[in-house]
N, C-alpha and C positions, 0 to 999 in steps of 0.2 A: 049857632049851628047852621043855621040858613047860610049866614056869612061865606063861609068855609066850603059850604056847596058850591054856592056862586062861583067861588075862585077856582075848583076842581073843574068848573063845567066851561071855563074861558080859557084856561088851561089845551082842555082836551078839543076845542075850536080852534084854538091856534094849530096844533098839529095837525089836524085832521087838512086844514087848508095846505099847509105845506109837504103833505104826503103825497098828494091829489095829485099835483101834475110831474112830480118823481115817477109814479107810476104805470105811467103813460111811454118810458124810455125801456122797459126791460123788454127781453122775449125771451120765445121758449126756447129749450138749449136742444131740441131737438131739429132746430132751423138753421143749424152749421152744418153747411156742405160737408165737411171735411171731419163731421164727429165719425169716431167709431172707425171709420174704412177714408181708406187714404184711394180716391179716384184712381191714381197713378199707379196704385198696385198691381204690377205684371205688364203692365203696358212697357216696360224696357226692353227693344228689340235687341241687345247686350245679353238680356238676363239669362242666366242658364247655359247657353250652349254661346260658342263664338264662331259668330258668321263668316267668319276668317280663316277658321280652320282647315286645316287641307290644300287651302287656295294660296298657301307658298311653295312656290316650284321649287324649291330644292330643299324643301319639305321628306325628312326618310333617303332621298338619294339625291348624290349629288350630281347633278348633270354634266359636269365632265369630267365624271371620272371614266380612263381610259382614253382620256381625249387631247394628254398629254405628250406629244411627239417624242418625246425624252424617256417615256417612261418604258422602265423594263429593261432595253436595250440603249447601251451607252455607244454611238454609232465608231466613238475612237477606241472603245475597249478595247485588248488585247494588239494593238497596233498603234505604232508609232509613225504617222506617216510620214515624220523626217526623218526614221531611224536609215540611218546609213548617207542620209545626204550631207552629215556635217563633215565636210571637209579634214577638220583635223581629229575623227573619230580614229582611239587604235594608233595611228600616225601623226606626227605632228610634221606636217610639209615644209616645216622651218628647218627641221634638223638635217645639222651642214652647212646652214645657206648663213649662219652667224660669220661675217668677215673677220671676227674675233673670235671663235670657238679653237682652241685648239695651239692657234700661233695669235701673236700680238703684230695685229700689221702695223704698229709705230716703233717695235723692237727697233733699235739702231736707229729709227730715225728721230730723234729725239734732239736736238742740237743741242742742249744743256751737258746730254751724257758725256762723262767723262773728260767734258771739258767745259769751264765755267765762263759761257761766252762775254760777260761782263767784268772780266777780269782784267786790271789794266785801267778800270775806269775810278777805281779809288787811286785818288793823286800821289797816295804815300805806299801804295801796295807795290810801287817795286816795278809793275810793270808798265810800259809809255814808253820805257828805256831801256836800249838795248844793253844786253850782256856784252862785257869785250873783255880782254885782256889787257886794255888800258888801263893806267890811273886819274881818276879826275882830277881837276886843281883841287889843291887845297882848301882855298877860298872859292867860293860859289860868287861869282858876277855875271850880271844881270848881260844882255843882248849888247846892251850899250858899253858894255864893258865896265860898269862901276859895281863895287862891292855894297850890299845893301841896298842897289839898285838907284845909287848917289844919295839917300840917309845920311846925316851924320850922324857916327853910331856914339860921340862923347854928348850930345845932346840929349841919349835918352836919359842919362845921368845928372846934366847938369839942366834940364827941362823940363826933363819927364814926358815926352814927346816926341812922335817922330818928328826929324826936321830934312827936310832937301838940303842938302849940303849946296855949293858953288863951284863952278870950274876956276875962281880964282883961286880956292882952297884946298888945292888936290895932296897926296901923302903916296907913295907907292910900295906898300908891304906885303911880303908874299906873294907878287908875282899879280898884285888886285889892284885895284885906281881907288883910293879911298876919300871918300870928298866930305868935305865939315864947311858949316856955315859962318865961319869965321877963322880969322888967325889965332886965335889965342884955343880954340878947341882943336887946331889942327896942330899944335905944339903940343897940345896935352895928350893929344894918340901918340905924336911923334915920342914922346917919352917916354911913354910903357903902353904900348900895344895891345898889350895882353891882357890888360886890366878893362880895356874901353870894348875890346873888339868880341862881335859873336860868339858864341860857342858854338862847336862842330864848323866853324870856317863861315858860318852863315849860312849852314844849310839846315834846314826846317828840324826842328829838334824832336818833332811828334816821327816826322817819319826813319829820323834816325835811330830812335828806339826801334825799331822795327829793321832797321841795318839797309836803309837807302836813300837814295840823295835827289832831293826833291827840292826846288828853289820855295822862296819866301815874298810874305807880303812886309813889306815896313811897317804897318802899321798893327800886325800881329807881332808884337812882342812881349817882355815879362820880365823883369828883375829879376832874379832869386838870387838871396846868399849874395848879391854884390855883383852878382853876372848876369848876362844880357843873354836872353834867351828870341830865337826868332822861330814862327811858323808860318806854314805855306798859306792858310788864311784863317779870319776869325773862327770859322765854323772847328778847324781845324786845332785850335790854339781853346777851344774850350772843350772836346774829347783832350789835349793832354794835360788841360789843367784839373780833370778828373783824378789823377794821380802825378805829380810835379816828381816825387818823390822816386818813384817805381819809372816813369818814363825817364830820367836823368841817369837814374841807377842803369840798365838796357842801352842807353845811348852810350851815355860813357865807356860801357863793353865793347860797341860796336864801332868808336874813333878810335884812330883813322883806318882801323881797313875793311867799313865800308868804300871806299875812295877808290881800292881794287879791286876793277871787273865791272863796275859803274858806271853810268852814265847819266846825267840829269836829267832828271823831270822838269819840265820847266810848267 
């Protein structure tokens, strides 16, 4: 029993020591500044009322009103101050004065009117050459006087090319100087003429569908059917190879008398 005292009583020394200087850190709670009432309370010059108030000038009115130069009266209302100075008000100061209103100042004078002043410029149109009551040769020859323009026209058969004939190898048919590049092609016109030589006499066979007599390039020509066709140039010779058929058919209408009242194109 003693024992068990002993240890209750070393027990309660131990804490008693370690209370001791704990006790020493507390205080009283009535030693906070700030218990209970806060110092700051009402001291906010903000608080309640605003010291600002009133002290905006345009605060309830505003200062410039009426102070608007514009306002009320619009100083252009009711008036135009250009009315009446624009010129073409009501009136238009141009009317009349149009060089064209009424008459055409190019009426007549128009140089195309009535007459196509580029006519006569297509080589086969007929015109270059005057109308007469002449007859042309037959045969068409060239300035120098040879038919085909000295071609040999049995060449384009037996060549298939044009060829320049020779003054050694001349032939005289029809009133025309016919020249071949050899003897033995000059014997073979000499024997049938009519098989070797041009059609239409050798004059351009595009413009003789058309019924006028226009000279030829040698080297625009064209077989057909076994006959020697010539035209005034290549440009010329591919409009009539557009229709071979229809331009022969037209030409043959109009040999020979195209030939009356004709004259060459050359």
């Amino acid at each position: 029993m003693k024992a068990k005292y002993l240890v209750a009583l070393a027990v309660a020394s131990v804490l008693t020591v370690g209370l001791a200087p704990l006790a020493s850190n507390f205080r009283p709670a009535q030693a906070n500044p700030c218990a209970s009432v806060n110092p700051c309370a009402g001291a906010n010059p903000c608080a309640g009322v605003d010291p600002c108030a009133s002290a905006n000038p345009c605060a309830g009115v505003d200062p410039c009103a009426g102070a608007n130069p514009c306002a009320g009266v619009d100083p252009c209302a009711g008036v135009d101050p250009c009315a009446g100075a624009n010129p073409c008000a009501g009136v238009d100061p141009c009317a009349g004065a149009n060089p064209c209103a009424g008459v055409d100042p190019c009426a007549g004078a128009n140089p195309c009117a009535g007459v196509d002043p580029c006519a006569g410029a297509n080589p086969c149109a007929g015109a270059g050459s005057e109308t007469t009551g002449a007859t042309a040769p037959e045969v068409y020859t060239a300035p120098n006087g040879l038919a085909i323009r000295g071609a040999d026209p049995v060449a384009y058969f037996t060549e298939g090319a044009a060829v320049i004939g020779s003054s050694e190898y001349q032939y005289e048919w029809q009133g025309a100087t016919w020249q071949f590049a050899s003897a033995q092609n000059r014997d073979l016109f000499a024997s049938n003429p009519e098989q070797y030589a041009p059609q239409y006499g050798g004059y351009c066979a595009k413009a003789m569908s058309e019924g006028n007599l226009v000279s030829v390039d040698p080297e625009a020509w064209r077989i057909v059917d076994g006959q020697l066709y010539l035209n005034y140039s290549m440009d010329v010779q591919q409009i009539w190879l557009q229709d071979v058929p229809g331009n022969i058919t037209l030409a043959d209408a109009n040999w020979p008398d195209a030939l009356v009242g004709n004259t060459v194109f050359e």
